[in-house]
py3Dmol code that shows the C-alpha trace and the ligand (Angstrom):
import py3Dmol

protein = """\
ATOM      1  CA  UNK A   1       0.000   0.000   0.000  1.00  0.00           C
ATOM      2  CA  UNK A   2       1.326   3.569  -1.286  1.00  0.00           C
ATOM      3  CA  UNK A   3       1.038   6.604   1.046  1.00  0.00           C
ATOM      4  CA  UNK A   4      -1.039   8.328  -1.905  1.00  0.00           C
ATOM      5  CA  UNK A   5      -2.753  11.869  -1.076  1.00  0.00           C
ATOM      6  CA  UNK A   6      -4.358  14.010  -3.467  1.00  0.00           C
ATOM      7  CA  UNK A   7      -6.442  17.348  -3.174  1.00  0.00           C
ATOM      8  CA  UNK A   8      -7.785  19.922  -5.837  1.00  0.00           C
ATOM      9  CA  UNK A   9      -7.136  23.579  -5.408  1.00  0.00           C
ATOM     10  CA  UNK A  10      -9.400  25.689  -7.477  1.00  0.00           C
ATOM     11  CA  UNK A  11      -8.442  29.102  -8.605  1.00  0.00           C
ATOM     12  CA  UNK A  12     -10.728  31.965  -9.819  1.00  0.00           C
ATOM     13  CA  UNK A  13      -8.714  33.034 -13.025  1.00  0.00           C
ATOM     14  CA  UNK A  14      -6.214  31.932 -14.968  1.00  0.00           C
ATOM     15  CA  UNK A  15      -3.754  34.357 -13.455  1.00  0.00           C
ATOM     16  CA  UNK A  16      -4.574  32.587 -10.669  1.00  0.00           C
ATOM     17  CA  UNK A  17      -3.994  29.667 -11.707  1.00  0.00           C
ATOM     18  CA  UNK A  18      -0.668  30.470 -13.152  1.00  0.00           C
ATOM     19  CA  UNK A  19       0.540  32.247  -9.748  1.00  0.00           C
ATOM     20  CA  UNK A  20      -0.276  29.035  -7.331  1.00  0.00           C
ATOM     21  CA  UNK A  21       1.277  26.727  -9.810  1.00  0.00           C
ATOM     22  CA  UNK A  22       4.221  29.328  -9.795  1.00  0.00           C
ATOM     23  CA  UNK A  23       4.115  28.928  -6.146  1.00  0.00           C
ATOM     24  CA  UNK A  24       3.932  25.102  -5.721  1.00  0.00           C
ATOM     25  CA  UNK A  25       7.049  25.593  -8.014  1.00  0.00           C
ATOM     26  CA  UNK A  26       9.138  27.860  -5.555  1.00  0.00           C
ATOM     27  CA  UNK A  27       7.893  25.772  -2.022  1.00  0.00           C
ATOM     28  CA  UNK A  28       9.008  22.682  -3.507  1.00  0.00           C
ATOM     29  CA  UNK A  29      12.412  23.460  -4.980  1.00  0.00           C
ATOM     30  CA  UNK A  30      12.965  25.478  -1.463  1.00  0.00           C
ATOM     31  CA  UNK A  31      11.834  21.964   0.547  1.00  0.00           C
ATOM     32  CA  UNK A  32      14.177  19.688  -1.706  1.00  0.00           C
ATOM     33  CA  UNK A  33      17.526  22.075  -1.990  1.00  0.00           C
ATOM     34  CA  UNK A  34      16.849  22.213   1.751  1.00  0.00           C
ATOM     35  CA  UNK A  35      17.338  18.493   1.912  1.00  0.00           C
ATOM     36  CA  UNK A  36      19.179  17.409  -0.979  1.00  0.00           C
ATOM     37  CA  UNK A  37      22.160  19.256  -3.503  1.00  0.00           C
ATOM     38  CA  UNK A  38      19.552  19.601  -6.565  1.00  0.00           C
ATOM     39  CA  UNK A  39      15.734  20.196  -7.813  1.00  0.00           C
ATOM     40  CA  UNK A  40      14.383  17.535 -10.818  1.00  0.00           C
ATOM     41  CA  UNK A  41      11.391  18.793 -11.899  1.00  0.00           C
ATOM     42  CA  UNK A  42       9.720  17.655 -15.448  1.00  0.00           C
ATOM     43  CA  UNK A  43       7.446  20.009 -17.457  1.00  0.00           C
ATOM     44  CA  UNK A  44       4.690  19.628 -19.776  1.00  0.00           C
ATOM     45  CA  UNK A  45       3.731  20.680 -23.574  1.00  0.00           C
ATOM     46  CA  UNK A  46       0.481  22.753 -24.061  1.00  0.00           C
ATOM     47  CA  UNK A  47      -1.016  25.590 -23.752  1.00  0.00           C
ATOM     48  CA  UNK A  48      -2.394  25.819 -19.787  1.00  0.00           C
ATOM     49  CA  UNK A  49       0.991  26.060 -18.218  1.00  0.00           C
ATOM     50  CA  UNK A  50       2.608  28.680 -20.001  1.00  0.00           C
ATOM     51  CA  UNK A  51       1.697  31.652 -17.934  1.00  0.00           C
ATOM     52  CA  UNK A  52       2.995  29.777 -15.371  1.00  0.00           C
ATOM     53  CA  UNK A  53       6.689  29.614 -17.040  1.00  0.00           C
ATOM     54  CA  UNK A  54       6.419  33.122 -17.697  1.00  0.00           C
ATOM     55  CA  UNK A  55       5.300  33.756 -14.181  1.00  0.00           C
ATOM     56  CA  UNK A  56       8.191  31.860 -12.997  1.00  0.00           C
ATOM     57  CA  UNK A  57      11.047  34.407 -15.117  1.00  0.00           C
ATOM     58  CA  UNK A  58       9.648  36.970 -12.774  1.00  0.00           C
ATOM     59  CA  UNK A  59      10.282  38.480  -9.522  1.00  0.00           C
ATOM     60  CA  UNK A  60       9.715  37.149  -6.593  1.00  0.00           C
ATOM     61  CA  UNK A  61      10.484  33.967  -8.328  1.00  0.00           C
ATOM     62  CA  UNK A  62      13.314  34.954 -10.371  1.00  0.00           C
ATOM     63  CA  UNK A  63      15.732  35.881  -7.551  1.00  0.00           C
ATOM     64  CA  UNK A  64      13.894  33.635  -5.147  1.00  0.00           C
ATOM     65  CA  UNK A  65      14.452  30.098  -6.837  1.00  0.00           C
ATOM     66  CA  UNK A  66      17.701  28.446  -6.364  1.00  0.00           C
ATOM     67  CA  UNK A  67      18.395  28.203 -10.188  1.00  0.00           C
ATOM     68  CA  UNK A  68      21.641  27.368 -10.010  1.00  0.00           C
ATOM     69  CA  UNK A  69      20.274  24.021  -8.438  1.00  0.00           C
ATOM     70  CA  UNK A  70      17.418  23.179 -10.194  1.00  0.00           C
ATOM     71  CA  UNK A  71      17.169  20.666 -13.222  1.00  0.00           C
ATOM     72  CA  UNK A  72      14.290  20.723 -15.702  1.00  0.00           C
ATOM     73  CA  UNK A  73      13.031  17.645 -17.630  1.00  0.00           C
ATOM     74  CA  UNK A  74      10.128  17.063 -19.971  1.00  0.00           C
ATOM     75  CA  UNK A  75       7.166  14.650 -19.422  1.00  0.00           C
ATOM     76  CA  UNK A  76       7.161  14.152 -23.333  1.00  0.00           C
ATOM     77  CA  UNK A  77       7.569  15.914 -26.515  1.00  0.00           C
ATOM     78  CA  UNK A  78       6.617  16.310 -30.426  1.00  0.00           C
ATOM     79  CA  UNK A  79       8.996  14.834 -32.266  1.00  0.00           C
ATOM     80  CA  UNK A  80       9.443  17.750 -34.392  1.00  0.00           C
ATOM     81  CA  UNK A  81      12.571  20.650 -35.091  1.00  0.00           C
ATOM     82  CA  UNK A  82      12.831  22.905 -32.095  1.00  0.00           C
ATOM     83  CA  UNK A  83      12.573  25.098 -34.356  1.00  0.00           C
ATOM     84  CA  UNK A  84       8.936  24.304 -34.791  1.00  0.00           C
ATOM     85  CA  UNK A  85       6.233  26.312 -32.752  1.00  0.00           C
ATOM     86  CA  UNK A  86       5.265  22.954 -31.200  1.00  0.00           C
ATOM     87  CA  UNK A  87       8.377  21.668 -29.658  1.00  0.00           C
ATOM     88  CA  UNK A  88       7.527  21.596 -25.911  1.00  0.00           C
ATOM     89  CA  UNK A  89      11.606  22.237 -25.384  1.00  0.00           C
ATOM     90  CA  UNK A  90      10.865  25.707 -27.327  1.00  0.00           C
ATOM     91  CA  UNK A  91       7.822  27.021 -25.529  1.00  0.00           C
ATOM     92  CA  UNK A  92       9.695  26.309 -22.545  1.00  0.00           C
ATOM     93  CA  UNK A  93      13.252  27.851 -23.203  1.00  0.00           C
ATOM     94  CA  UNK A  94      11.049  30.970 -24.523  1.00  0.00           C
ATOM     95  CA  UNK A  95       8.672  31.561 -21.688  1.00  0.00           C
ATOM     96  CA  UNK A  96      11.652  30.692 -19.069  1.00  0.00           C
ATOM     97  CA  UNK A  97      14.887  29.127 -19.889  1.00  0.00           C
ATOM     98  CA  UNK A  98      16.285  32.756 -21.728  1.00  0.00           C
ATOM     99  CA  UNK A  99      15.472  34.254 -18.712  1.00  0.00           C
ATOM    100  CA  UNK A 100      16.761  32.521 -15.445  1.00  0.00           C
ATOM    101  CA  UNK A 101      19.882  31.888 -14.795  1.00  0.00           C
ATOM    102  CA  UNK A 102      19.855  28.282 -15.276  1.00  0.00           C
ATOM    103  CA  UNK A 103      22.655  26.248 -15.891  1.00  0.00           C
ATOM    104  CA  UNK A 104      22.798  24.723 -19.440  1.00  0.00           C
ATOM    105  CA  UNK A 105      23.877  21.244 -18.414  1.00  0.00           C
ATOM    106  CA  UNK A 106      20.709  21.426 -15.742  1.00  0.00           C
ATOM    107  CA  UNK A 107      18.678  21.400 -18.997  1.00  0.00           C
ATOM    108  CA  UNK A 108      17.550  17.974 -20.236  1.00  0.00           C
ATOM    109  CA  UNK A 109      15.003  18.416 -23.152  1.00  0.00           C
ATOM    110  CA  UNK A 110      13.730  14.670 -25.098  1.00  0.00           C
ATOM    111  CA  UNK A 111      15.146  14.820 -28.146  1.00  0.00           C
ATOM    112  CA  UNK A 112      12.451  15.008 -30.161  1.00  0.00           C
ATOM    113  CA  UNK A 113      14.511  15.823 -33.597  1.00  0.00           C
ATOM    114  CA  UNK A 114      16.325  11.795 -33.300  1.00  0.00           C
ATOM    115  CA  UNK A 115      14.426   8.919 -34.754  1.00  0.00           C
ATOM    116  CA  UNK A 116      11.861   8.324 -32.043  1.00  0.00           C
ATOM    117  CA  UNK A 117      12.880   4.991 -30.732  1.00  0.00           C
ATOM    118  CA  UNK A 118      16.204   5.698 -30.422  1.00  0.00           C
ATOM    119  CA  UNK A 119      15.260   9.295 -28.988  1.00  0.00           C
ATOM    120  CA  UNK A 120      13.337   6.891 -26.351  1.00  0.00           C
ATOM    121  CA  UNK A 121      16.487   5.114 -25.195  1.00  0.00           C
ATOM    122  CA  UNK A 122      18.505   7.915 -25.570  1.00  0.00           C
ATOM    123  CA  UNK A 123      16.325   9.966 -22.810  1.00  0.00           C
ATOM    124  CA  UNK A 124      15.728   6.553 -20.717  1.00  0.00           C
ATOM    125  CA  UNK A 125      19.581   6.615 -20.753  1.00  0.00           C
ATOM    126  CA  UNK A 126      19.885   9.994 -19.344  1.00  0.00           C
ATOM    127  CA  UNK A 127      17.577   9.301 -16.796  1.00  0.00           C
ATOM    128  CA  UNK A 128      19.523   6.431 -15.740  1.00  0.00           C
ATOM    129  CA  UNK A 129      22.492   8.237 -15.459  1.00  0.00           C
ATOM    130  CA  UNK A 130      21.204  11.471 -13.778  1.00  0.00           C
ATOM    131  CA  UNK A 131      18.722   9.287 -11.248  1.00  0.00           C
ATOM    132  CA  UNK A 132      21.997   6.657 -11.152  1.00  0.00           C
ATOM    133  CA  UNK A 133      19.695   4.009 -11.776  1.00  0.00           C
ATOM    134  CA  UNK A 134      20.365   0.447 -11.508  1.00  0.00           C
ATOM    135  CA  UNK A 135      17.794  -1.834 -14.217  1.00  0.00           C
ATOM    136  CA  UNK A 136      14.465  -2.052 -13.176  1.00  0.00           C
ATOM    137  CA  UNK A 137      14.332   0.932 -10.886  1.00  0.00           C
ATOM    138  CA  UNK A 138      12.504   4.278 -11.599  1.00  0.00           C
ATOM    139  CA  UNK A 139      13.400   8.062 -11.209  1.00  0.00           C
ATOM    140  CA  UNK A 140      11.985  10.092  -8.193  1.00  0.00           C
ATOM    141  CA  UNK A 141      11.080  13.298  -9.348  1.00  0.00           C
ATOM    142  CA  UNK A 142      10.736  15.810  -6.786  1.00  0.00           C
ATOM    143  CA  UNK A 143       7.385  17.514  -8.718  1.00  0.00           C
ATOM    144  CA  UNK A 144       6.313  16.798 -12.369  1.00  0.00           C
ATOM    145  CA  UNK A 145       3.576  18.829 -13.701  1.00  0.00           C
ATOM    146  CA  UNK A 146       1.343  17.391 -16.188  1.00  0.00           C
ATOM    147  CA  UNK A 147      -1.886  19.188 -18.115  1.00  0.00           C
ATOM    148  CA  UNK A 148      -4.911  17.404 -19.325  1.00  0.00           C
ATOM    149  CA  UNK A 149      -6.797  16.902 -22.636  1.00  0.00           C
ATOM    150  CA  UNK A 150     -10.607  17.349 -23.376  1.00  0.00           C
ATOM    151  CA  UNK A 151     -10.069  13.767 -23.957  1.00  0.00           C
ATOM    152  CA  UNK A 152      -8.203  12.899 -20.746  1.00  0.00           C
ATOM    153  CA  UNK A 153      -4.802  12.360 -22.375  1.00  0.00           C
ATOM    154  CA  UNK A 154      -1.964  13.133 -19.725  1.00  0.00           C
ATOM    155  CA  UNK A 155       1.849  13.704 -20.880  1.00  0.00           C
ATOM    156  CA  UNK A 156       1.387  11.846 -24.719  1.00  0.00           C
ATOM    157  CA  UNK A 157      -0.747   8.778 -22.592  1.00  0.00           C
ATOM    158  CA  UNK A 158      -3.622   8.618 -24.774  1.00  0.00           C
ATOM    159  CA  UNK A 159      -7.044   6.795 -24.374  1.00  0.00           C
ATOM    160  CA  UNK A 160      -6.896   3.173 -25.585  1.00  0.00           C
ATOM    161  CA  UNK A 161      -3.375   3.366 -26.501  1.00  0.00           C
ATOM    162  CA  UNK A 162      -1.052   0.377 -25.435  1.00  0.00           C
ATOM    163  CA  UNK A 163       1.550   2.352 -23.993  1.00  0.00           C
ATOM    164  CA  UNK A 164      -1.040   3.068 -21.096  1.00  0.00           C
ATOM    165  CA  UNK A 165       0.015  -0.831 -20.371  1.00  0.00           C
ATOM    166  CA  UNK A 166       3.966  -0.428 -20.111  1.00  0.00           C
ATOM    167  CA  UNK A 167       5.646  -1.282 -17.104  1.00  0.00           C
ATOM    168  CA  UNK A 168       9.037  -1.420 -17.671  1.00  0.00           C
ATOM    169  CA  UNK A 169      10.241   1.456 -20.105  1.00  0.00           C
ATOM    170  CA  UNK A 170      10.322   4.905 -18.699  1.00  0.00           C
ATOM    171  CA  UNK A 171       9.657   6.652 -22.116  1.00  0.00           C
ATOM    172  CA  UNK A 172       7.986   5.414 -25.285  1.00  0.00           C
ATOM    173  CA  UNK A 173       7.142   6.405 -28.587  1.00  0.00           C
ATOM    174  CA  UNK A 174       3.267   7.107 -29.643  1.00  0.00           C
ATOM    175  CA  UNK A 175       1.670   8.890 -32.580  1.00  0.00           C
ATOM    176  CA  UNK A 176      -1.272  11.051 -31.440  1.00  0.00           C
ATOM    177  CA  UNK A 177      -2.460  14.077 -29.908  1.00  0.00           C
ATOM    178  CA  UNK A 178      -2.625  17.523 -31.761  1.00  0.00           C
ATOM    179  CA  UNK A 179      -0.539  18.232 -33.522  1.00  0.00           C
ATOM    180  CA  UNK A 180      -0.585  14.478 -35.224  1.00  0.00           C
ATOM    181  CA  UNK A 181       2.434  13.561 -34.979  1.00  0.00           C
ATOM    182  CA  UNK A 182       4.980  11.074 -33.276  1.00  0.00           C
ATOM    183  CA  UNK A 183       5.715  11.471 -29.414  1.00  0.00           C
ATOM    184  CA  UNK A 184       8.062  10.643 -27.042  1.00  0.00           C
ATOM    185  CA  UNK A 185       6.586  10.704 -23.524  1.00  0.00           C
ATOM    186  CA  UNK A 186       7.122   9.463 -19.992  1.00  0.00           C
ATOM    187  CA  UNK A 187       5.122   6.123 -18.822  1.00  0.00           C
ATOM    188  CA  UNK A 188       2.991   5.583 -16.201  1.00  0.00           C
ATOM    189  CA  UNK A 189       5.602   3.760 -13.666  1.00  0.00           C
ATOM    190  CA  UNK A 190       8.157   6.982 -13.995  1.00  0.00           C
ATOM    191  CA  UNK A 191       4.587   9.636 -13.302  1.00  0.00           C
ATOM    192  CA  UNK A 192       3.677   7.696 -10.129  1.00  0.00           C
ATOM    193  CA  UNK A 193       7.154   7.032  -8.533  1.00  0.00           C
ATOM    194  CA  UNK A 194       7.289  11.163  -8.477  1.00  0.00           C
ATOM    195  CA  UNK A 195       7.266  12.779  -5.238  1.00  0.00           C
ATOM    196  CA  UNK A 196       4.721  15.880  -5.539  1.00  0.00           C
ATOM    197  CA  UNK A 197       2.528  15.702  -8.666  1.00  0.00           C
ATOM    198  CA  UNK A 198       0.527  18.694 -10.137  1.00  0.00           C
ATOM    199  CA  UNK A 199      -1.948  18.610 -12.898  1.00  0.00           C
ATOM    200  CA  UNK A 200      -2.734  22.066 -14.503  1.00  0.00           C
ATOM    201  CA  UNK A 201      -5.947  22.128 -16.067  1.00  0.00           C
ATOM    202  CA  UNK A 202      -7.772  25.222 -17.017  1.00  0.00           C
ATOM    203  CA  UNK A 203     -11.237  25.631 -19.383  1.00  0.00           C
ATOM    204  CA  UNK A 204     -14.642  25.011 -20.079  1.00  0.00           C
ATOM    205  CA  UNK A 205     -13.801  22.296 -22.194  1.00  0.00           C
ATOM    206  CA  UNK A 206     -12.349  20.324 -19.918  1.00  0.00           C
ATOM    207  CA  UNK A 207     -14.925  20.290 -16.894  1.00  0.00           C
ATOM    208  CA  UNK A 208     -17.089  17.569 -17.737  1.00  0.00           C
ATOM    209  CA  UNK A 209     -13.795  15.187 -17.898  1.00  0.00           C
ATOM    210  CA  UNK A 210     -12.465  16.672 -14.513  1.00  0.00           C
ATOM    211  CA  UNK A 211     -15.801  15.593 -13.529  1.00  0.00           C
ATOM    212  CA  UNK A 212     -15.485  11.943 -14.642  1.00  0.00           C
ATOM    213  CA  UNK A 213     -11.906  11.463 -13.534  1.00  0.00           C
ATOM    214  CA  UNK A 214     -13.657  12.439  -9.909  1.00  0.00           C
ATOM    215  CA  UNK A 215     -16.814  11.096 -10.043  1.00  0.00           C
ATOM    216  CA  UNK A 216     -16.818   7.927 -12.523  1.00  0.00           C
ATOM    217  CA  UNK A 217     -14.086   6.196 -11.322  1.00  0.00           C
ATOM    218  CA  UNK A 218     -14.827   3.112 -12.931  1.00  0.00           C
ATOM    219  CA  UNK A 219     -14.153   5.310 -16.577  1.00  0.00           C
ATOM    220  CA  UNK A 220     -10.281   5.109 -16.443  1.00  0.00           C
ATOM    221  CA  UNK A 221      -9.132   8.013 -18.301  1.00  0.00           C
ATOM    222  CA  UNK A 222      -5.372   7.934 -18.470  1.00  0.00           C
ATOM    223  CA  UNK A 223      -5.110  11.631 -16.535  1.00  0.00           C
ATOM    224  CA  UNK A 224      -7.204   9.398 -13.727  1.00  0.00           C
ATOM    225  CA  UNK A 225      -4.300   6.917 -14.108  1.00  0.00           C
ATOM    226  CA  UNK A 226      -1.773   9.298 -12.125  1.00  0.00           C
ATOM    227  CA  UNK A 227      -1.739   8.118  -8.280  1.00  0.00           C
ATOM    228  CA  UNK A 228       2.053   8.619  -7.033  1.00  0.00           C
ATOM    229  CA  UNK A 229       2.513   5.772  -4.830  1.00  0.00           C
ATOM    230  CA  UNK A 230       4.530   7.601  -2.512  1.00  0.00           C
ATOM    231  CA  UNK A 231       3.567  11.395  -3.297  1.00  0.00           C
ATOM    232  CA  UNK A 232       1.560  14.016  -3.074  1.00  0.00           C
ATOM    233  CA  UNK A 233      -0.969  14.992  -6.287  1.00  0.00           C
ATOM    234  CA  UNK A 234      -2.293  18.367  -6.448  1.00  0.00           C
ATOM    235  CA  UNK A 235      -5.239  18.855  -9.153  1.00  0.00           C
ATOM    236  CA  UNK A 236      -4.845  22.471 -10.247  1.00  0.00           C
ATOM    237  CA  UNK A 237      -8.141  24.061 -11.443  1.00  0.00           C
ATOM    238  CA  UNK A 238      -9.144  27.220 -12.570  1.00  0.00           C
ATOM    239  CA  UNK A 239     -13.129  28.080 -11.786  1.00  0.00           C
ATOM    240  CA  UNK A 240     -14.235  26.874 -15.380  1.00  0.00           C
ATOM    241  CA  UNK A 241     -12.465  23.476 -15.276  1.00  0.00           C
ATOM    242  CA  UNK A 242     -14.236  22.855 -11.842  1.00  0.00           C
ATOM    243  CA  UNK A 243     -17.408  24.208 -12.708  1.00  0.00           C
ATOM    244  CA  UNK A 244     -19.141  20.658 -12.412  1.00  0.00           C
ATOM    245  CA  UNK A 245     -17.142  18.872  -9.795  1.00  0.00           C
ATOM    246  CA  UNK A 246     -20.059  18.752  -6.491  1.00  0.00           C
ATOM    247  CA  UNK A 247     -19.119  21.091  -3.618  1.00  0.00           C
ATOM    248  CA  UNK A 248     -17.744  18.057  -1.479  1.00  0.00           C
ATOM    249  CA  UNK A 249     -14.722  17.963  -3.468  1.00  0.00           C
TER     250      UNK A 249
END
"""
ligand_1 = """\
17
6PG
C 1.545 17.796 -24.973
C 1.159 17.581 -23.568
C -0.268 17.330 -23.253
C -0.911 18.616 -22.738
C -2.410 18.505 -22.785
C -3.098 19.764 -22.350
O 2.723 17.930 -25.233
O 0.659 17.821 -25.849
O 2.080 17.589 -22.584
O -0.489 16.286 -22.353
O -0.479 18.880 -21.447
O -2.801 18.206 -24.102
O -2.794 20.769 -23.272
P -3.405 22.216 -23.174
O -2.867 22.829 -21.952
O -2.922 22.914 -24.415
O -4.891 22.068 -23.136
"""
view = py3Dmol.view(width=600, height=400)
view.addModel(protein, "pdb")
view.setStyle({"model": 0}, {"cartoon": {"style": "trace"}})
view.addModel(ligand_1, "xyz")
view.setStyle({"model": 1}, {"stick": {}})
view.zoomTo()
view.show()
């Protein structure tokens, strides 16, 4: 039996939204450079967090984040040029990486630009060696953030795919989503051995499946998938992606 907790946190606008997630950010990289000589934290792709990067390149954040300590990873990524507007490595390095003073080896995007497959063992490799990993074990995160789709995708885990299945790899290769195209993205196993997990999830669109991942448990949607055995998950709402969840929540 896992020590799993999880609560929702609504927010009342999207600036909101962007501010708590900035501040679950800046507790938890204070709490683990407190304990331990670095921060490993993996982002997302999409749309919903990216007001939280930019949030983040600001002050208080900007001089109140140990930088110089912290490592950012990717849940998953389009295997497209970074070039291209929908390389999650690009929105990223855009909204935040120009601006903090990060160092470049701390950076770890997927490389999305290889062959998929081998970009898949390439990034399992460097998660080995960064985690120091011995076969068969699984990277501890200190926070991952994931967002969710209208169809309750999570990372590039979409619904009916067999990569939902995998239990051994940490990354895999799918073709899905939108854009259409091929993925690399992190498994289940690697999401739920995290320490603090935080979905994002803001919109209209996406309240009736907050409201099935809560109240339908029997319909697994992979974003309903996500119970760190050991961690903390945080559901992150904004007012309009909670407008149907019941008051008890
Ligand atoms: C990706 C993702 C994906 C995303 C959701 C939500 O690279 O496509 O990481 O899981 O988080 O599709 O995206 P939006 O925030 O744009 O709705």
């Amino acid at each position: 039996m896992g020590i799993y907790r999880s609560k929702i946190i609504v927010a009342s606008h999207i600036n909101h939204l962007a501010e708590k997630g900035a501040e679950i950010f800046h507790g938890a990289a204070l709490d683990s450079t407190m304990r331990q000589s670095c921060f490993a934290v993996a982002l997302s792709g999409g749309s919903s967090p990216r007001l939280m990067y930019r949030t983040l390149s600001k002050e208080p954040y900007l001089s109140g984040i140990p930088w110089q300590k912290i490592h950012i990873f990717w849940v998953d990524e389009r295997c497209v040029p970074v070039s291209n507007t929908a390389s999650n490595y690009s929105a990223v390095k855009k909204d935040l990486l120009n601006t903090v003073p990060i160092p470049l080896n701390h950076i770890h995007p997927m490389p999305g630009e290889a062959p998929p497959e081998k970009g898949a063992l390439q990034y399992q490799h460097e998660l080995m060696n960064f985690f120091q990993l011995e076969n068969g074990q699984f990277p501890v995160f200190d926070l991952i953030f994931l967002g969710m789709g209208a169809d309750g995708h999570t990372a590039s885990l979409f619904p009916g795919h067999e990569v939902l299945e995998e239990k051994e790899q940490m990354i895999v290769t799918v073709k899905g989503g939108d854009p259409y195209v091929n993925r690399l993205t992190m498994t289940f196993p690697v999401l739920n051995h995290a320490r603090n997990v935080v979905f994002l999830v803001s919109g209209r669109e996406k309240a009736e499946t907050v409201k099935t991942i809560f109240e339908k448990k029997h319909a697994v949607l992979p974003a309903g998938r996500v119970k760190p055995e050991k961690g903390e998950l945080i559901w992150l709402l904004d007012s309009e992606a909670a407008s149907l969840l019941a008051e008890s929540h």
